[in-house]
N, C-alpha and C positions, 0 to 999 in steps of 0.2 A: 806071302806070309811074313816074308824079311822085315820087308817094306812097313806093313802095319806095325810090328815089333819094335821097330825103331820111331815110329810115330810114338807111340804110346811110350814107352822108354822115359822122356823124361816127363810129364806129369805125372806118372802113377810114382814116380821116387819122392815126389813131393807129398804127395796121399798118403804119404806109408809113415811121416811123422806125423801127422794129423789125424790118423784114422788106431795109433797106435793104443789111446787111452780106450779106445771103447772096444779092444779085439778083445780084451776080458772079459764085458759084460755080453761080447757077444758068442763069446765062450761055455759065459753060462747057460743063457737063452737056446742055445744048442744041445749041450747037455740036458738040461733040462726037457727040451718039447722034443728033441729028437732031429740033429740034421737041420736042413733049411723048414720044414715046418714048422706054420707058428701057429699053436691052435691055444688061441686063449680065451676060448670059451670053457674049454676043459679047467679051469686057474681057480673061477670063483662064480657062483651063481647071482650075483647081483653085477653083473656088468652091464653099465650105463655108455659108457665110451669106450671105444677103442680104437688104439691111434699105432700105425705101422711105418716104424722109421727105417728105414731102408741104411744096409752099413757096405760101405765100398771100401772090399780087402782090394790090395794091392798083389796084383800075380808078375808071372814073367811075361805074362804077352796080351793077355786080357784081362777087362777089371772081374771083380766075383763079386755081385752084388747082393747082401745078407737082409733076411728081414727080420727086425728085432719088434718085438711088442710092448708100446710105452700103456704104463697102468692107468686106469680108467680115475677121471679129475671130475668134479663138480663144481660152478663158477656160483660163487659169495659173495654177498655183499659186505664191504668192506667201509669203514668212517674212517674219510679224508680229513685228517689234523694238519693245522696250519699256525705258524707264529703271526700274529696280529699285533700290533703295537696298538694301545688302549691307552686314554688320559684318563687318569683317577686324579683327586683331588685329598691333597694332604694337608691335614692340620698341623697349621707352623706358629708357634708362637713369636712374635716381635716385637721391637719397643719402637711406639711414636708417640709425636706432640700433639697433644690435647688441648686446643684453648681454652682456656677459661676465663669468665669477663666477671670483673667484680667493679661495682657500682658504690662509690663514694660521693657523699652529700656535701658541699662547700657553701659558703655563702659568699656570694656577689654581688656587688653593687650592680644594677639595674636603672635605666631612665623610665620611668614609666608616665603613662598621661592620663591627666583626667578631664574632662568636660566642663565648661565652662560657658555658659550663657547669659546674654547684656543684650539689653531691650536698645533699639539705634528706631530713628525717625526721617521718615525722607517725604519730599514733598513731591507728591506726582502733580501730572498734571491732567484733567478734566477737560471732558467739553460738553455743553449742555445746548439744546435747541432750545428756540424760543422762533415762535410766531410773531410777527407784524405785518401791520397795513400801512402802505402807502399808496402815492398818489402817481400814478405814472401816466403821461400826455398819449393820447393816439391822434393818428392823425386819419381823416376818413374820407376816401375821395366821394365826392356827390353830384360828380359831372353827369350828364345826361346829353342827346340829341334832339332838337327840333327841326320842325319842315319851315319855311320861313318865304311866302308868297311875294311876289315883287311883279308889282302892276307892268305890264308893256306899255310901249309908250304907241299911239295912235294918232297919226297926222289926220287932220282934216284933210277933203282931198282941194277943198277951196284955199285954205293952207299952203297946201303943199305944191299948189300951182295956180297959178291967179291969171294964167295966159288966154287971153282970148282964142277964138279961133277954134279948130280940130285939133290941133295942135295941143294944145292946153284939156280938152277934152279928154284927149286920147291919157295923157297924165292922169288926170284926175279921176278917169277909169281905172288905173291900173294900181293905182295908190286904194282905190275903193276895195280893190280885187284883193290888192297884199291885204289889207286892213279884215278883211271876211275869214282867209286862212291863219289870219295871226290871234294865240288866244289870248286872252286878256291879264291873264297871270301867270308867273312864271316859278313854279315850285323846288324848291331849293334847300335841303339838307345839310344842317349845321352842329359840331357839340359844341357844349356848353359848358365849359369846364368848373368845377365849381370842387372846393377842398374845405373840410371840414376838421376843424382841432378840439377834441376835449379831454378830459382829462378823468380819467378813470383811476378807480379805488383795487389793488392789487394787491394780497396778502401772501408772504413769503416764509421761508425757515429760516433764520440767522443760525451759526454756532457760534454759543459763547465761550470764548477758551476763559479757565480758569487754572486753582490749584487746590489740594487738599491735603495734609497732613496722616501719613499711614507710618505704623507703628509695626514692627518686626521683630524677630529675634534671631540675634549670631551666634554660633557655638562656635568656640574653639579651644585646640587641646593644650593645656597648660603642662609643661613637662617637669618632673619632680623628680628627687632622686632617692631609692629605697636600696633596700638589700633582699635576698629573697635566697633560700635553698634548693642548688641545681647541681643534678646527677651529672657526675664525672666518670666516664666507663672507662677500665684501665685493662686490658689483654694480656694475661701471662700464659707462656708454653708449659706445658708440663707433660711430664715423661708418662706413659700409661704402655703395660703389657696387653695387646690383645692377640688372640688367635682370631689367622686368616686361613683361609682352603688357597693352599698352592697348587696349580697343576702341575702333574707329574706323568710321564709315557711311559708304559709300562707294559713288556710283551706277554702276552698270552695264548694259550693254545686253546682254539678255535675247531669247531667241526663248520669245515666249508664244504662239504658233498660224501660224495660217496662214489667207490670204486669197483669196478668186479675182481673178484680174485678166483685162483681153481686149486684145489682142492681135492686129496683121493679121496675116492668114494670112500665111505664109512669114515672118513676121519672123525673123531672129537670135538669138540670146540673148547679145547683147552690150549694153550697157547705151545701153537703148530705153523710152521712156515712155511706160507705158501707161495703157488708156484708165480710166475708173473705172465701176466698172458703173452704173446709171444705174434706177432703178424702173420 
C-alpha cells in the first residue's frame, strides 16, 4: 500500500491544479442530485442527449472519480461567411486627346492630258496570185524489144569437101548430118532504144508581190496645265473629358457553406452562443 502511494504521489499533485476549477461545479452537481448520483432525467422532461463527464478529485492515495451531467445540446445548422475579394468596376472621369480632322480646300496647279488624234498613212505590202500557162519540154522514153532471126550459115557437103575416095565420103556425110540437126535460123532478142521530147502546155500559180496604201489613226496625250481644288486634311489633338469603368478589388462577405453547431435544447434563435463541436 506504500508502495502505490508513492506511485501515485506525484501525478495526482499535478491533477489537483487542474481539476481545481471544476471542484465547484462539482460541488453543486452534488448538492444538487445528492452524493455521486447523477440522475438527470429527474432535471427536465424533454431530454434529447445526455452526456456524463467524469471529474477526477485528487485524494491522498487513490484518485475519486466524480460523475457530473453535461446539459442536453442540439446540432444547427449554421452559414459559413467568408472575405472574398470581388472586382467591381468604377466610373472615373479623365481627360484625353481627341483627334479631329478638318479638311481645307486649296488650289493647285495640276498637269493634266487630253487626247489627241492625227490620221498617219503607211504602205503595207500585198501579194496577189495569178494563174499562167507555159510551155514545159517532157522527155518520153519509147524504147521497145524485138526478136531479130539470123539465117545459119549451111555448107554444101560437095562444098565442104570435094575429096575423092571414102575418105571424102565419109566428110560429106557428116557435114549432111551436122546440116540435118542445125536449124535454119537463129532467134535473137534485142531493145530498141528509142527517146521521145515534146513539149507540153503547163498552168501554174505565181505570187504577185505588191503595195497598198492604209490609212490609221494615232492618239496621243497632250499634257496641259490647269489649277483645280484639292482637300488638304490637317489633324488637331484636343482635350475631351470622358468617363471610363475602372476596376477596382473589393472584399466582401460571402456565404461559402454551412456548419453544424450544438445548441441546449429549447434554446431561442436569438442571438445565443453556441457551443463548438468538440472530437
Amino acid at each position: 500500500m506504500l508502495r502505490l502511494c508513492k506511485a501515485v504521489a506525484p501525478w495526482s499533485a499535478s491533477l489537483a491544479v487542474v481539476l481545481a476549477s471544476s471542484t465547484a461545479s462539482a460541488q453543486f452537481w452534488r448538492s444538487a442530485f445528492g452524493g455521486n448520483n447523477c440522475d438527470c432525467a429527474a432535471s427536465t422532461a424533454a431530454v434529447s442527449y445526455q452526456a456524463a463527464v467524469p471529474v477526477v478529485t485528487a485524494s491522498a492515495c487513490a484518485p475519486v472519480v466524480q460523475t457530473v451531467c453535461a446539459p442536453p445540446v442540439q446540432p444547427v445548422m449554421q452559414t459559413v461567411y467568408k472575405q472574398v475579394p470581388v472586382v467591381e468596376h468604377v466610373a472615373v472621369r479623365q481627360t484625353v486627346k481627341k483627334p479631329v480632322v478638318e479638311t481645307a480646300y486649296v488650289d493647285q496647279a495640276v498637269t493634266e492630258y487630253h487626247p489627241v488624234t492625227e490620221t498617219r498613212s503607211v504602205a503595207v505590202p500585198t501579194v496577189a496570185y495569178q494563174d499562167v500557162q507555159e510551155c514545159q519540154t517532157v522527155t518520153k522514153n519509147m524504147g521497145y524489144w524485138r526478136t531479130q532471126y539470123v539465117p545459119n550459115l549451111k555448107a554444101s557437103p560437095c562444098d565442104y569437101s570435094n575429096v575423092p575416095g571414102f575418105t571424102g565420103w565419109m566428110q560429106r556425110q557428116s557435114v549432111e548430118m551436122r546440116n540435118a540437126f542445125t536449124p535454119s535460123h537463129t532467134a535473137k532478142r534485142e531493145y530498141i532504144p528509142q527517146t521521145v521530147v515534146q513539149t507540153v502546155p503547163v498552168t501554174r500559180r505565181v505570187a504577185i508581190q505588191g503595195s497598198k496604201q492604209v490609212s490609221y489613226n494615232v492618239t496621243s496625250m497632250v499634257p496641259y496645265q490647269t489649277s483645280r481644288k484639292v482637300a488638304v486634311n490637317t489633324t488637331k489633338w484636343i482635350d475631351e473629358e470622358v468617363t471610363v469603368m475602372k476596376p477596382q478589388t473589393v472584399m466582401k462577405t460571402m456565404a461559402v457553406g454551412t456548419q453544424v453547431a450544438y445548441l441546449p435544447v429549447g434554446a431561442g434563435t436569438g442571438s445565443q452562443s453556441a457551443m463548438q463541436p468538440t472530437p
